[in-house]
N, C-alpha and C positions, 0 to 999 in steps of 0.2 A: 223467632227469638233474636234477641239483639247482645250484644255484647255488655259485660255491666263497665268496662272499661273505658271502651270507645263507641260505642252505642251502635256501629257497624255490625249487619244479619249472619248470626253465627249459621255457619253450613256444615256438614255431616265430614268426620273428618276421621283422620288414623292418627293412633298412640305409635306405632311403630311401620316398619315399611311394607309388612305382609300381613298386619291384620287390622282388620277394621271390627270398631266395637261399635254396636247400632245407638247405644246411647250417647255416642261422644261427638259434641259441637266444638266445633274450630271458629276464633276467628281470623280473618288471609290479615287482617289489617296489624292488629298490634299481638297475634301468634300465642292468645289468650286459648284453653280448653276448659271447658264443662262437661263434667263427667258422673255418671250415676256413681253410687255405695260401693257395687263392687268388683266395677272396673279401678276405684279408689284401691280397692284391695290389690286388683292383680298389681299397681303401678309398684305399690308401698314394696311387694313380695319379690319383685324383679331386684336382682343385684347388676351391676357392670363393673369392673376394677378401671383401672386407670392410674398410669404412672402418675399423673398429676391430678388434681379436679379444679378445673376451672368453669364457676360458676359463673351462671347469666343473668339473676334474675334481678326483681324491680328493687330497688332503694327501700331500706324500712320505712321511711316516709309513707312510700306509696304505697304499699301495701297495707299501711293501718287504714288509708281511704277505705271509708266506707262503702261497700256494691251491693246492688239489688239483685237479687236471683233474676237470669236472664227466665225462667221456667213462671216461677211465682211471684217476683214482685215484691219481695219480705227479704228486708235486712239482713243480711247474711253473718254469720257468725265468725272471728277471724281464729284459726287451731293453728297451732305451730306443730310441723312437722314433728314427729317421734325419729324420722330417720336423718332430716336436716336443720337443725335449729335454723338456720341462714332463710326457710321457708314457710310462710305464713299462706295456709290455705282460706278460703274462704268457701265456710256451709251453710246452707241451706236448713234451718231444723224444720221447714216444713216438709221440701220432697226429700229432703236427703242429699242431692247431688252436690258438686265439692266445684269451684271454680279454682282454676291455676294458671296463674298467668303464664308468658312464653318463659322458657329457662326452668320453670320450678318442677316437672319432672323430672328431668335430666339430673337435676340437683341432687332429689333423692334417691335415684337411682343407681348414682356413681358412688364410686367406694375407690378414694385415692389408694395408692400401694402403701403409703404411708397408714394409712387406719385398717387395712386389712391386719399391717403388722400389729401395730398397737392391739387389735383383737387377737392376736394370735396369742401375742403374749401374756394378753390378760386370763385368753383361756388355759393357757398352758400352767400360769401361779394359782388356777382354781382346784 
């Protein structure tokens, strides 16, 4: 399989530093990941805080680019994150798998100090 990015052979790869998911491609080149349904899930379910968040990912521009499933070949779908508007994933409705370019997990996994509070608060006036 090739990257839908930079067209460089995605190789088996890790979401974090002690675990590897057998469905997830990396590519070394432009630090792009494809990932099955629901390792999608474990990313989304993962929280981290952070005094600050500073985001990496591609330009809206570039992420409306159109990509072909590196798997099937079929036009890929563009979803906006639920956990970072700033993230535009790209699916697959044939296998299911979700491509994310380099920076876009981290994106939605990070929770500035600042929106933890804003959450706090809003649960607290509920």
């Amino acid at each position: 399989m090739n990257c839908p990015r930079c067209k460089k052979p995605l190789v088996p790869g890790r979401l974090a530093e002690h675990s590897i998911l057998e469905k997830v491609q990396v590519c070394p080149s432009c630090k792009g990941t494809f990932i099955g349904a629901q390792d999608l899930y474990t990313i989304e379910i993962q929280e981290e805080a952070a005094l600050f968040e500073f985001r990496h990912v591609p330009s809206a521009e570039e992420q409306k680019q159109p990509l072909a499933c590196p798997a099937c070949d079929v036009t890929m779908t563009k979803v906006v994150s639920e956990r970072d508007a700033a993230v535009t994933m790209d699916y697959c409705p044939k296998c299911q798998h979700t491509w994310l370019d380099a920076g876009e997990i981290e994106a939605m996994q990070t929770e500035s100090f600042l929106d933890n509070l804003k959450s706090l608060f809003r649960h607290m006036r509920a």
